[in-house]
N, C-alpha and C positions, 0 to 999 in steps of 0.2 A: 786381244781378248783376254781375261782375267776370270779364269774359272775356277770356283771353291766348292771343296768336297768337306764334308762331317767327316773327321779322321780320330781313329783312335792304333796304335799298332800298326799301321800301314792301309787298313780297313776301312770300309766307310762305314762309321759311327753311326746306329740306325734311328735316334732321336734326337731332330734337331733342336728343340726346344731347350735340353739338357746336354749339349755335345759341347765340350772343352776346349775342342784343338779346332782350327781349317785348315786342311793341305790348298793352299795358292797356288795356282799354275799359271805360267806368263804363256799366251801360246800366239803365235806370229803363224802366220802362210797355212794353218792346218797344221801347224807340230807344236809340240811345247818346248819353248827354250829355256825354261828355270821351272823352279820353283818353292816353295818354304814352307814351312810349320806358323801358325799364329796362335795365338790363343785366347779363350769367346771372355775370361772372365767372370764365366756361370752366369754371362747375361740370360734375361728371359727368350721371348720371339720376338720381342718388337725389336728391342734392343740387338738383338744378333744382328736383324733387318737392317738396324741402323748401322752397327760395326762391320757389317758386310758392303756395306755403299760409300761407310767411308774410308774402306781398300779398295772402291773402285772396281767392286764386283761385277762383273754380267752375268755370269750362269752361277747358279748353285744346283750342286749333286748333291742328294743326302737317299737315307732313307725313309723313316717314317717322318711326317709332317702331318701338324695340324690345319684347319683353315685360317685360324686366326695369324697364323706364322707366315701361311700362303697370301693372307691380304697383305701383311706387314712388305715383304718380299715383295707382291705387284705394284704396293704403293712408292717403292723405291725404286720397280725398274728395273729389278732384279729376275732373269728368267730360271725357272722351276725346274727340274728333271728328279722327280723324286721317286720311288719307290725301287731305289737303285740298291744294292750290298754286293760283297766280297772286295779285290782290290782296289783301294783309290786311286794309285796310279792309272790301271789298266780303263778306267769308269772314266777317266780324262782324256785318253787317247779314246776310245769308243766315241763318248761326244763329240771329238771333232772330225769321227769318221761316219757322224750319222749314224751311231748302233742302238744309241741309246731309246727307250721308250718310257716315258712319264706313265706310271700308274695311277699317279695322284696321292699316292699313300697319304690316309689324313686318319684322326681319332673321329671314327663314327658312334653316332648315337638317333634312340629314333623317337627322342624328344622332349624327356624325363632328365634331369640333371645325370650325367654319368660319372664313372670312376674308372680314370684310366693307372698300370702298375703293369711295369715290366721290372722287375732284376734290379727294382730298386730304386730306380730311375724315374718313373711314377707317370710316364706315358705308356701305354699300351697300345701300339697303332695298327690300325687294319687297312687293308687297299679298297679301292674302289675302282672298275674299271675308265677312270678315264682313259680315251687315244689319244695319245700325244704324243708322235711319234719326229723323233728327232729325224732333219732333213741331209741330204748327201753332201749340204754344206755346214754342217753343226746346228745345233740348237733345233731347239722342240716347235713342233708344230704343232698345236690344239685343237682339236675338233670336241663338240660338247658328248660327254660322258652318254647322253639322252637327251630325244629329240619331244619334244611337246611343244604344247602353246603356252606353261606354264613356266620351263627354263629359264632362268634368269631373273624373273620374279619372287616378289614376296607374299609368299603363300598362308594362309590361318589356318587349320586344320581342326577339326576335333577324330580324335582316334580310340580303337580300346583292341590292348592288345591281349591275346592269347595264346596258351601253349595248345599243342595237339591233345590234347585230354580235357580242354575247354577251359583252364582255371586261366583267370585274369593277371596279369603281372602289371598292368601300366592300362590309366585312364584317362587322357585328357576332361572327359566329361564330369569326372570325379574329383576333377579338381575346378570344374566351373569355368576354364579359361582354354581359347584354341591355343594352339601350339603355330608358331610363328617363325618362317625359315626362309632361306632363300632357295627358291628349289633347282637343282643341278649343282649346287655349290660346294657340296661335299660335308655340308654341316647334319645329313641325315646318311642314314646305313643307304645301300646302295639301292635295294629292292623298294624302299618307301619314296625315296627320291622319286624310282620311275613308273610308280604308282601315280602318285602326282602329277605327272610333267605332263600328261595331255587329258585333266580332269575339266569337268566344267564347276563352275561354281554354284552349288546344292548337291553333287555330286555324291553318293555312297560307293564305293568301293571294295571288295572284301578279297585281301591278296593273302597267300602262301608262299610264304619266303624259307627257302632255305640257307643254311650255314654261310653257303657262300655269297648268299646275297641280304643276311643278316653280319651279323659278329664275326662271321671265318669258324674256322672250325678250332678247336682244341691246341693250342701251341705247347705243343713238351719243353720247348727253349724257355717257357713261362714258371717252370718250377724251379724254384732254386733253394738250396740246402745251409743252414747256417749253422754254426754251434750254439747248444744253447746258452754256453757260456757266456756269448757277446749280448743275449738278450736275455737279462736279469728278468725273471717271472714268466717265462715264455715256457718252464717246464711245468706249469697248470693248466696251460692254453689247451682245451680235449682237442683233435681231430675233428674237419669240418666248422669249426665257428670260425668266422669272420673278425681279422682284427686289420688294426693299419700300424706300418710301417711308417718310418721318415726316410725319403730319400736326400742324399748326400748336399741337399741346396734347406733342406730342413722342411719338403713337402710330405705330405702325408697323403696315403696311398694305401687301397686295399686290399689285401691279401687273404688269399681262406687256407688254414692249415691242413697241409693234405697227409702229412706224417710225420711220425716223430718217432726217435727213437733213445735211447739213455745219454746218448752226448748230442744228439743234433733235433733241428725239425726243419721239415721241407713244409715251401709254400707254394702256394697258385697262386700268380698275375695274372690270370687269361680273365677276361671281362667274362663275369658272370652266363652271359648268356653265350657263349662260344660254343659252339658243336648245335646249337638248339634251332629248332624248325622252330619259327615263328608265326602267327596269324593277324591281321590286322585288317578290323576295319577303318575303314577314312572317310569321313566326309570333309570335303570343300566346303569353308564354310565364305575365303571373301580372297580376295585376288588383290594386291595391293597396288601393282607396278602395268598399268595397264598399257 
């Protein structure tokens, strides 16, 4: 077996889509007997997907993952254990002693184009509880995230979201078109998913979602402090407005400036809506995958 971790410093590197290095592990009978350093190339996700399959991968440990990274990955054959951090050696012995559990960690959103931005890197990923819990002979065993009649289907929705003091953030109606997913799949925040999953089709629904079953709550790992020196014009930028960044592949990514001071300014990555109770109506509008 051929297991690959997202490695940076010894660490599991928390976004796979942006991760540089793999620690390879050769592991025979339940132990590892080698192992080495590779490097991704600054491939995107498909591409990782692919440079992982052709070393002949079977498990990949990371941490945060997107879905589209996750299909890339199942379409290869490659098994998932994500929502994993701290040592990558130690995440490799764990896996073949059965420790390990898949979160699922993916970038959620609940239907509006989103913006993800951690540290520069320009994913910002949140978990989702899927069970996937690694067995007492390695590797993950899946059970779905949520149970409904609507799981694994493609669902149309129309939706209008609201904060606790009733102001609108997000319409589908307002833009005239349902919103279009697969529901369980981790392509929605965790609470709208399982809104969904056992709706009928004409269906209204009116859910209160909190932090943790929206955005996550507030990440302080999300702030980070630069000189202003390195960003020419970044000493007009006022406190709280909204600008974008390029991360190190040349993506551009949102950041809202939380402080400054004569030689530096710190930023927020955390997705806008992080810390915030959400409200959401749903209607089912058509079930696609019957």
């Amino acid at each position: 077996m051929r297991i690959a971790v997202t490695y940076e410093n010894g660490e599991i590197f928390q976004h796979f889509g942006h991760t540089e290095q793999f620690k390879v592990y050769e592991a025979e009978d339940g132990k590892i007997v080698s192992s080495e350093v590779i490097g991704s190339n600054g491939s995107g996700h498909g591409a990782l997907a692919t440079l992982l399959a052709g070393q002949g991968i079977d498990v990949l440990i990371c941490g945060g993952i997107g879905g589209g990274a996750q299909a890339a990955l199942a379409e290869q054959g490659i098994e998932l254990c994500a929502g994993q951090s701290g040592n990558a050696d130690e995440a490799a012995e764990a896996f073949l002693r059965g420790e390990l559990v898949n979160s699922g960690a993916n970038c959620d959103h609940h239907g509006e184009g989103h913006s993800c931005g951690h540290h520069g890197d320009g994913e910002h990923c949140g978990h989702h509880d899927g069970e996937e819990h690694c067995g007492s002979h390695g590797g993950c065993h899946k059970e779905p995230a949520i149970q409904g009649r609507n799981v694994g289907k493609t669902c149309r929705t129309h939706y209008r979201g609201t904060f606790n003091d009733g102001t609108q953030f997000d319409s589908s109606y307002d833009r005239g078109e349902p919103l279009e997913f697969v529901c369980g799949a981790g392509m929605m925040i965790k609470g709208f998913d399982a809104a969904v999953a056992d709706m009928e089709v004409g269906q209204t629904v009116n859910v209160h979602l909190m932090p943790s079953e929206a955005y996550g709550e507030v990440d302080p790992n999300a702030f980070f402090t630069v000189p202003l020196a390195q960003l020419p014009g970044a000493e007009d930028l006022p406190v709280g407005v909204q600008v974008y960044l390029q991360n190190q592949f040349g993506q551009p990514f949102p950041v809202k400036v939380a402080a400054k001071d004569e030689s530096t300014i710190t930023f927020d990555a955390n997705h806008e809506m992080a810390g915030k109770e959400l409200n959401f109506a749903i209607e089912l509008v058509e079930v696609l995958d019957k």
